[in-house]
C-alpha positions in Angstrom: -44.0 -111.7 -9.4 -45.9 -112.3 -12.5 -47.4 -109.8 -15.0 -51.2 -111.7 -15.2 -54.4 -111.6 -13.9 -55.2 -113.7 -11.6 -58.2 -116.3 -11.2 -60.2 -114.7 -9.2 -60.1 -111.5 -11.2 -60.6 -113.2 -14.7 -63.6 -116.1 -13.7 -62.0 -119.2 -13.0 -63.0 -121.3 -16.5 -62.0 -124.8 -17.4 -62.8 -125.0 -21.1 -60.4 -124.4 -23.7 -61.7 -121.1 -25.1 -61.4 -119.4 -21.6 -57.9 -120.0 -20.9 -56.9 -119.0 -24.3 -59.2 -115.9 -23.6 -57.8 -115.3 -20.3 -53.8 -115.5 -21.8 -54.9 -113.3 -24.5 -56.4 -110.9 -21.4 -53.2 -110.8 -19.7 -51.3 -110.5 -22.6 -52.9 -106.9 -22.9 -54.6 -106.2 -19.8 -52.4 -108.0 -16.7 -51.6 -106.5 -13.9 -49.5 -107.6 -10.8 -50.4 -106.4 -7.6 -48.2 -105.5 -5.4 -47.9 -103.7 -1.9 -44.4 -102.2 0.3 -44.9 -101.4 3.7 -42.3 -99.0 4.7 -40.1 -98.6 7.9 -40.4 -95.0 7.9 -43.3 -92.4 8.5 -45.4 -91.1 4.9 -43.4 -88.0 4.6 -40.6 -89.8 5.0 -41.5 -92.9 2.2 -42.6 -89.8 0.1 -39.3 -88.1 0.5 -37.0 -91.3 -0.2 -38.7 -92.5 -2.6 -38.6 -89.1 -4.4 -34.7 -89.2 -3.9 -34.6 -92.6 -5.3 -36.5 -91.6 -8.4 -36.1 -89.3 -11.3 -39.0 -87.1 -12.2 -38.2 -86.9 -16.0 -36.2 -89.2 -18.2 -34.5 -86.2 -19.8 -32.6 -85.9 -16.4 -30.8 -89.6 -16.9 -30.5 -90.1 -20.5 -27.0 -92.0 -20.4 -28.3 -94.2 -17.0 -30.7 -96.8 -16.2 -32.6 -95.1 -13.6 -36.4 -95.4 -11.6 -38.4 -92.4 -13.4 -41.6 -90.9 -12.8 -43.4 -89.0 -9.9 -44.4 -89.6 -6.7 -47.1 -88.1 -4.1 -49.2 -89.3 -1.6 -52.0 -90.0 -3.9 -49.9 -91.3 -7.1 -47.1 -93.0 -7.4 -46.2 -93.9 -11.1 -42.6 -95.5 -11.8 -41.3 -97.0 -14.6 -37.4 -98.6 -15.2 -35.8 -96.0 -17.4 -32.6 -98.1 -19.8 -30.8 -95.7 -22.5 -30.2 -98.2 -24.8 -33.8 -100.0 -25.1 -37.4 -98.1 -25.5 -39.7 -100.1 -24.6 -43.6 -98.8 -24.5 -44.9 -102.2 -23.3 -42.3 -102.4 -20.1 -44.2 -102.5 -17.1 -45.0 -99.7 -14.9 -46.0 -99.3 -11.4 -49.2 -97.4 -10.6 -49.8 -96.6 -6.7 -51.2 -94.5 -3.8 -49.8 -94.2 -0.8 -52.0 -95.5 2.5 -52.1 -96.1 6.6 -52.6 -99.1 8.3 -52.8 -99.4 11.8 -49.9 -96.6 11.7 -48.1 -98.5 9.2 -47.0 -96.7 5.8 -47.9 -98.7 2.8 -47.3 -98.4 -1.1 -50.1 -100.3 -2.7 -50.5 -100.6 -6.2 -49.8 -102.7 -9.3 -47.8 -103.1 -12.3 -49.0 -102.8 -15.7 -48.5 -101.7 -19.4 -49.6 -98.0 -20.1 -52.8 -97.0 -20.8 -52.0 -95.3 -24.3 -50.4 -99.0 -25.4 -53.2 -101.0 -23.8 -55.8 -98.7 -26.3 -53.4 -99.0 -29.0 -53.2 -102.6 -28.8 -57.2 -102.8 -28.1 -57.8 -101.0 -31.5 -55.5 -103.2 -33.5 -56.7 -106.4 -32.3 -60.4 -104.9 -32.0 -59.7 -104.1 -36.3 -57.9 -107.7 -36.7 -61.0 -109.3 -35.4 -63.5 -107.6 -37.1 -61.3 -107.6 -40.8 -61.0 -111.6 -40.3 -65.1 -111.7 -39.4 -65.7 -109.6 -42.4 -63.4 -111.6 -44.9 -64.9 -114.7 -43.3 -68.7 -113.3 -44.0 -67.5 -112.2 -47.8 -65.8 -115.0 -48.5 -69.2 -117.0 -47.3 -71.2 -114.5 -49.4 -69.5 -114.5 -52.7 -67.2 -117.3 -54.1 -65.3 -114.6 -56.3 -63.5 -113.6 -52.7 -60.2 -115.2 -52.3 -60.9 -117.9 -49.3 -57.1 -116.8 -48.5 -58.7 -113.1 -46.9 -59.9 -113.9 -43.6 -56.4 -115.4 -43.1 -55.1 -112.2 -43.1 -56.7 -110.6 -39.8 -55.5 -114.1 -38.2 -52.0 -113.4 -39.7 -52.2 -109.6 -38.2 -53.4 -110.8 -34.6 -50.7 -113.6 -34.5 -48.0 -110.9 -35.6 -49.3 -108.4 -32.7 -49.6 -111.2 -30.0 -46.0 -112.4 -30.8 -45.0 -108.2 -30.6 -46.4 -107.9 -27.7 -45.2 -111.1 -25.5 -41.8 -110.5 -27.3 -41.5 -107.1 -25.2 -42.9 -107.5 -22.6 -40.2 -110.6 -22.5 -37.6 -107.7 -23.1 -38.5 -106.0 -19.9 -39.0 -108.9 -18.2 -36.9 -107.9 -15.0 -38.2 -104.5 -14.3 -40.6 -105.4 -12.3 -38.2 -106.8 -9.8 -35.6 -103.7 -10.5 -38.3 -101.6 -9.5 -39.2 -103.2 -6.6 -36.2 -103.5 -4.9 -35.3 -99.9 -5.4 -38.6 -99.0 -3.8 -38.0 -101.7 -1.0 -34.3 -99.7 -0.5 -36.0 -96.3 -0.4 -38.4 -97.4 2.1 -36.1 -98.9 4.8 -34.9 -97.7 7.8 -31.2 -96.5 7.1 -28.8 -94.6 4.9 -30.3 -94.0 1.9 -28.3 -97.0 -0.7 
C-alpha cells in the first residue's frame, strides 16, 4: 500500500513542474486509503479491535503495540515501538460503517495533523525567505547572490527529513493492518 495521493485526487499533469509538485504533495499531504470489512457484527469489530489496541502509549512503554482509540465514529491507530519516536509515522484515521449488513472500517493512513502544519509553516517560511533573498538580491547588488540559496538549502534539508522518516516507519502501515485484519476475523482472538 503506498503513502501517496493518487491521480485522480492530485489532477493528472504531464509537465515537469506538476509531478515534482505532486511528489512534494505527498511528501506532506499523502494519504492511503484503505477499507477492512470485518466477519463479525459492529459491536463486535468495535470490541476486538478495542482488545487489540492500547488506548494510551503509557500502558506499553517496553512493547511495540497498536495504540490509540476506537468507536464507531473514530477510529485512530498508530504503531507504537519503544525504541524509535517517530512524529511522521503514519496513522490510521477511520469511521466505522454498514454495507448491505456488512461491517466495514474505512479510512486512510496519514501523517498527523500537528506535523503536516508544522511542516506547512516551515516550507511555507523556506519559500517565502528564498523569494525575498531572490527579490533583494535583484534589488540591491550589495546582497550576497549566495542568500536565496539558503531557503533552497532549508527546503532540501526538510524534504530529505521528512522522506527519511517516513522511510523509518515504512512498515507500519502493513503492521497495522494486519492486526486490524486479525481483530476483525471470525475466531479466537490471535
Amino acid at each position: 500500500m503506498r503513502f501517496e495521493v493518487s491521480k485522480k485526487e492530485a489532477g493528472s499533469g504531464r509537465r515537469f513542474g506538476n509531478q515534482m509538485f505532486r511528489h512534494f504533495y505527498n511528501l506532506v499531504y499523502g494519504s492511503a486509503p484503505a477499507e477492512f470489512k470485518s466477519d463479525l457484527t459492529l459491536d463486535e469489530s468495535i470490541q476486538r479491535l478495542t482488545a487489540a489496541t492500547r488506548r494510551s502509549v503509557f500502558l506499553t512503554l517496553t512493547r511495540e503495540a497498536a495504540v490509540g482509540k476506537v468507536s464507531k465514529e473514530r477510529v485512530s491507530l498508530w504503531h507504537f515501538t519503544p525504541i524509535l519516536g517517530n512524529s511522521f509515522k503514519p496513522r490510521f484515521i477511520g469511521r466505522f460503517d454498514s454495507e448491505n449488513g456488512q461491517v466495514i472500517l474505512t479510512g486512510r493512513f496519514t501523517m498527523m495533523l500537528f506535523v503536516k502544519i508544522f511542516m506547512t509553516f516551515w516550507f511555507g517560511f523556506c519559500f517565502l525567505w528564498t523569494f525575498g533573498a531572490i527579490v533583494a538580491a535583484i534589488a540591491s547588488p550589495l546582497t550576497p547572490w549566495l542568500l536565496p540559496l539558503g531557503g533552497v538549502l532549508m527546503i532540501a534539508v526538510g524534504s530529505g527529513f521528512v522522506a527519511f522518516a517516513k522511510q523509518l516507519s515504512a512498515s507500519d502501515i502493513h503492521w497495522l493492518t494486519s492486526v486490524i485484519q486479525e481483530a476483525m476475523r471470525k475466531g479466537p482472538p490471535g
